[in-house]
N, C-alpha and C positions, 0 to 999 in steps of 0.2 A: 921453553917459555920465551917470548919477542918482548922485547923491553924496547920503552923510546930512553936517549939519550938524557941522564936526570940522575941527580948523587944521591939518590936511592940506596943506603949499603945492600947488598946482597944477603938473602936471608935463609937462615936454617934449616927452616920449612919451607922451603922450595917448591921439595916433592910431595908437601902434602896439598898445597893448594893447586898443583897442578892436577891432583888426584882427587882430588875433593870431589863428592856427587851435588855439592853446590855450588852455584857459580858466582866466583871470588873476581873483582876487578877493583883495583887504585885508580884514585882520578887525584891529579894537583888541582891545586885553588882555582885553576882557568878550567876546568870541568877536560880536560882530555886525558885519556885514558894512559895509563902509566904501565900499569900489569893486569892481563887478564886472560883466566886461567879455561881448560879444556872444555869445561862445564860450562863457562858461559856460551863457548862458542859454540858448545852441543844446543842449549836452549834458546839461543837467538838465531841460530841459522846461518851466523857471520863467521868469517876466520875470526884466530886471534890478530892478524895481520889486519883484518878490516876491522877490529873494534880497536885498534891501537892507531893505525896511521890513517887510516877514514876518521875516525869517531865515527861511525855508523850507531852506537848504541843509544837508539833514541826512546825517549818517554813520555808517553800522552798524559797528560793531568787528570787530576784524577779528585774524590772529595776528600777532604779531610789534609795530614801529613802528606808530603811526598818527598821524592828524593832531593829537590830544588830547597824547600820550606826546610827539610830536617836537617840539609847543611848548614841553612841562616842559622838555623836557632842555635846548633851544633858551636858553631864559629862565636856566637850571643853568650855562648855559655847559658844558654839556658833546658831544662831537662827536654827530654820529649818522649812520647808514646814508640818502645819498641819491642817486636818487631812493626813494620807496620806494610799495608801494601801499595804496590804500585804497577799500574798497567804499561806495558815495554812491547813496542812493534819488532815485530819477527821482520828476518829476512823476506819471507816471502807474503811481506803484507800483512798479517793474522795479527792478532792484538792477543798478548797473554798477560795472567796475572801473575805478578810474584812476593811475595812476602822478602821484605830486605831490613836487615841491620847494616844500621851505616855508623861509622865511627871515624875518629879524629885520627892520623897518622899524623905520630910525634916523630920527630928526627932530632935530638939534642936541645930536648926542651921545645922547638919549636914546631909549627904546625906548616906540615908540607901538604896536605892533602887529606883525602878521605881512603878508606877503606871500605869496601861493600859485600855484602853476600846477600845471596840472593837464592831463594827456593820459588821452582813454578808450582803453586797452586791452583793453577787455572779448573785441573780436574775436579781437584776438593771441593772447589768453591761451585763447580757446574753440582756437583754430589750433594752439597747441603742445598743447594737453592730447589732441587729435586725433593732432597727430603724433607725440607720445609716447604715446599706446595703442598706434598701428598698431607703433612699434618693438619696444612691450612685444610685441604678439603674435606678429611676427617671431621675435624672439627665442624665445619661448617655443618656435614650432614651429619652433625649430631645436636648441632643448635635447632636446625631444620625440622629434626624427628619430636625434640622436644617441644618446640613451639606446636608441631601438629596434634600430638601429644596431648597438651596442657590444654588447648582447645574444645578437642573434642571433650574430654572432663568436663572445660569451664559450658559447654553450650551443650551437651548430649545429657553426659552421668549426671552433671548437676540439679540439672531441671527436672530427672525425673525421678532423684532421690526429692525435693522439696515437694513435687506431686504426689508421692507417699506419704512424708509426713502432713501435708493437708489429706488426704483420706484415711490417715489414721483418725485425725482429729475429727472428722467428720462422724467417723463411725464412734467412737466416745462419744460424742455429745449429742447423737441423732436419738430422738424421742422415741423413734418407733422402733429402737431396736435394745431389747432391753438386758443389757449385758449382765451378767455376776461381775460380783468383786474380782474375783480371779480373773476372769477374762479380762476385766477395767486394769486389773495390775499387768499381766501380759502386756494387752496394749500400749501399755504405759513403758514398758520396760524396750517391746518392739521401734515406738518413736524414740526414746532413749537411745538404742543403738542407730537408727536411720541417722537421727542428726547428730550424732556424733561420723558414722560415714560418711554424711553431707560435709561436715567441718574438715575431715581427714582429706577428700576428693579435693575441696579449694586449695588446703595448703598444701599438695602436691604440687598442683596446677600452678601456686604461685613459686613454688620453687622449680618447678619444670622451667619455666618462663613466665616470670610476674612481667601481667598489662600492664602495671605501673610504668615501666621500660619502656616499652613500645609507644605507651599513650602519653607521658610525661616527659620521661626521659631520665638519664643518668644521675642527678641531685634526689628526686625526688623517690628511686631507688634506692639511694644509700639510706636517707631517710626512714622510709621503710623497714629495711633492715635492720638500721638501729633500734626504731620502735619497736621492733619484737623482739633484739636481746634485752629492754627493759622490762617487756611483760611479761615475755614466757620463760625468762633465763633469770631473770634479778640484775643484767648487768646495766652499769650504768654507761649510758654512749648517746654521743650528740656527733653531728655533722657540721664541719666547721668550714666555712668557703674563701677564698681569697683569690683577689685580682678580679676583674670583669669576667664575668662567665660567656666562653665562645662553646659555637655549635659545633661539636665533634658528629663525624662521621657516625651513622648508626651502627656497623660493626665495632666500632673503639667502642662506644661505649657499650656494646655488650660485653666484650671483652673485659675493659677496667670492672663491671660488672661482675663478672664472673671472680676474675682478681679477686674483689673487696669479698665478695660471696663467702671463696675457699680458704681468707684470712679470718674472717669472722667464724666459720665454722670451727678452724684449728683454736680459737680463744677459748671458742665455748665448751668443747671436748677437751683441751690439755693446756691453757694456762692457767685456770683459777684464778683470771683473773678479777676484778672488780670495777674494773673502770676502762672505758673503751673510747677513742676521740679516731673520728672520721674526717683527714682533712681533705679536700682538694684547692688545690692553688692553679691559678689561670694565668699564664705569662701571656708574653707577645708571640714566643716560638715554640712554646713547651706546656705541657701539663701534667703538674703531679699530684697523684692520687698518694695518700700514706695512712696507714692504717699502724697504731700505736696501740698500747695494754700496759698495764703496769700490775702484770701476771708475774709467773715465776721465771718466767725463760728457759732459754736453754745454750748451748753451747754449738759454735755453728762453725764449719770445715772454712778453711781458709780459702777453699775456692769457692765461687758458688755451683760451679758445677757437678762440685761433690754433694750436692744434698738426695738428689735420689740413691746414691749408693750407702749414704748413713741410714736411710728408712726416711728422708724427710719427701716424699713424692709432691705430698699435695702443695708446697713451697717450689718442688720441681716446675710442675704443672702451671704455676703460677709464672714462675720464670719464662718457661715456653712459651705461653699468651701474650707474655709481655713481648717477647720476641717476634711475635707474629704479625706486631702491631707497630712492629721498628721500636719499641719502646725498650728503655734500660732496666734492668728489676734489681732490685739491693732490699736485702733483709742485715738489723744490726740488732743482737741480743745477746745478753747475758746472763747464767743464772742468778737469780735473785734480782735481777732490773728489767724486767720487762723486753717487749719486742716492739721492733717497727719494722716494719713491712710498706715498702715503699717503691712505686711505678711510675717513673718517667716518659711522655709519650711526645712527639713535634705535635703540632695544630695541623699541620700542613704536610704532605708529599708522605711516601713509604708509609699509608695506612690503608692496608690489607690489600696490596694491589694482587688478586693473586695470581692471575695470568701473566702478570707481567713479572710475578716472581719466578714463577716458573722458564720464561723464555728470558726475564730479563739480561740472564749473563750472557746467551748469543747477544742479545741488540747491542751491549755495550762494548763488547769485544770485535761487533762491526762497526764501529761507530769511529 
């Protein structure tokens, strides 16, 4: 290992950071490279003699933390988000991503530097932005089936189940045709099930995809919904608004849609609960939708990732949507205190771009 001239003591693990399948480099407070081990020089394409006496190892900015910001705040004393990532130009041009933990190097109390490691992610992250397109268009053509769906019911089945029961009605009460009682109770029994079929075909249609959505839009949705855990369930729920309401994309709001949908359904199935409040809040750069119960609860895995592998899917599922839409998902419950269920989404940018999630890791990596 090449080392620049620096009272660095010599260290133990020597041969483990030269062996490491991550790649390890020290920088002093002037940002120049002090040690840096076989693995970096495998992943960026440089010697260690070019990342030590060039400083060759250069770093495109990036959103959010990066390796510049986490030394401020590192030096600030103040916490930060890790691991975290950052894009790093290759020897031969190509822009890759890597996941790095950066930390303080002490030398007798005092702070000489940084320490870094660094994993290339670049593949994982081309792997998820793939597997989150294919979800995205999943979904899509499953919104798509439904709305064609819900349609044909609302303008085809509907109108000619309501055309039946006016000719049932017709034939009742037409003079010249002079039914028995039996028959009169048949008929009777026949409209009986029609418009009860008529009633079942709409509320499919409106849970396929309720026109309320389309025609109105996302408040007037939630709305909705709540109206009918009050009359068809007992439960009690209002919709509660905060901040100026802005226009979300029509996909987002099918999405939070859909959200609020598969929380309200899990209340009505398995909290017992009683009482239900539907907020959403409208910021300048964010919108939260949050769905509360003051049900029985339950006990929830300290990751959220963990919830489809405990049986909780439809809280999965939820998660996922929320991710589709760049949005944050966070559920907080306990048994016996109730649940919130709660979806963060920007106003602005990363809402369902999906072609551009799909290529977007090439463009940024040529960029």
């Amino acid at each position: 290992m090449k080392k620049k001239k620096s009272n660095l003591p010599d260290q133990d693990y020597r041969y483990l950071f030269e062996n490491a399948s991550d790649a390890v480099w020290v920088e002093d407070l002037d940002g120049e490279v002090i040690y840096a081990n076989r693995a970096a020089e495998r992943l960026t394409g440089f010697s260690v003699g070019q990342l030590i006496d060039d400083g060759v190892l250069r770093f495109q900015p990036d959103d959010g933390d990066t390796v510049a910001g986490i030394k401020q705040r590192l030096l600030a004393g103040e916490d930060c988000q890790q691991p975290y990532e950052q894009r790093i130009i290759r020897r031969d041009g190509s822009a890759a991503i890597w996941r790095v933990a950066t930390s303080l190097l002490n030398i007798c109390g005092e702070v000489k530097g940084f320490q870094h490691i660094a994993r290339d992610v670049t593949t994982e992250r081309q792997t998820q932005d793939n597997m989150r397109f294919y979800v995205q268009e999943v979904i899509r053509a499953q919104e798509d089936e439904r709305k064609r769906v819900a349609r044909e019911l609302h303008d085809e089945v509907s109108p000619s189940l309501l055309l039946l029961i006016q000719r049932i009605d017709a034939i009742v009460s037409s003079s010249r045709l002079k039914l028995t009682d039996v028959m009169k109770e048949k008929m009777e029994d026949l409209r009986v099930q029609t418009v009860e079929a008529l009633e079942s075909t709409r509320r499919i249609a409106q849970d396929l995809r309720p026109r309320i959505l389309d025609d109105l839009g996302l408040i007037p949705a939630l709305e909705w919904m709540a109206d009918n855990l009050i009359k068809k369930h007992g439960i009690e729920a209002k919709v509660v608004i905060g901040g100026t309401e802005c226009q979300l994309p029509s996909e987002v709001q099918l999405l939070l849609f859909r959200i609020a949908q598969e929380a309200l359904n899990n209340i009505r199935k398995h909290s017992e609960a009683s009482n239900v409040e539907i907020t959403v809040t409208y910021g300048e750069q964010k919108t939260v939708v949050a769905i509360s119960d003051n049900g029985r609860g339950f006990s929830i895995p300290e990751r959220v990732g963990d919830l489809a592998a405990i049986g909780k899917l439809g809280l999965a599922g939820m998660r996922e949507r929320a991710q589709l839409i760049g949005g944050y998902f966070c559920v907080h419950s306990q048994p016996g205190h109730g649940t919130v269920v709660s979806v963060e989404v920007p106003n602005q940018g990363n809402m369902c771009d999906l072609h551009a999630r799909k290529n977007g890791l090439e463009a940024r990596l040529k960029a």
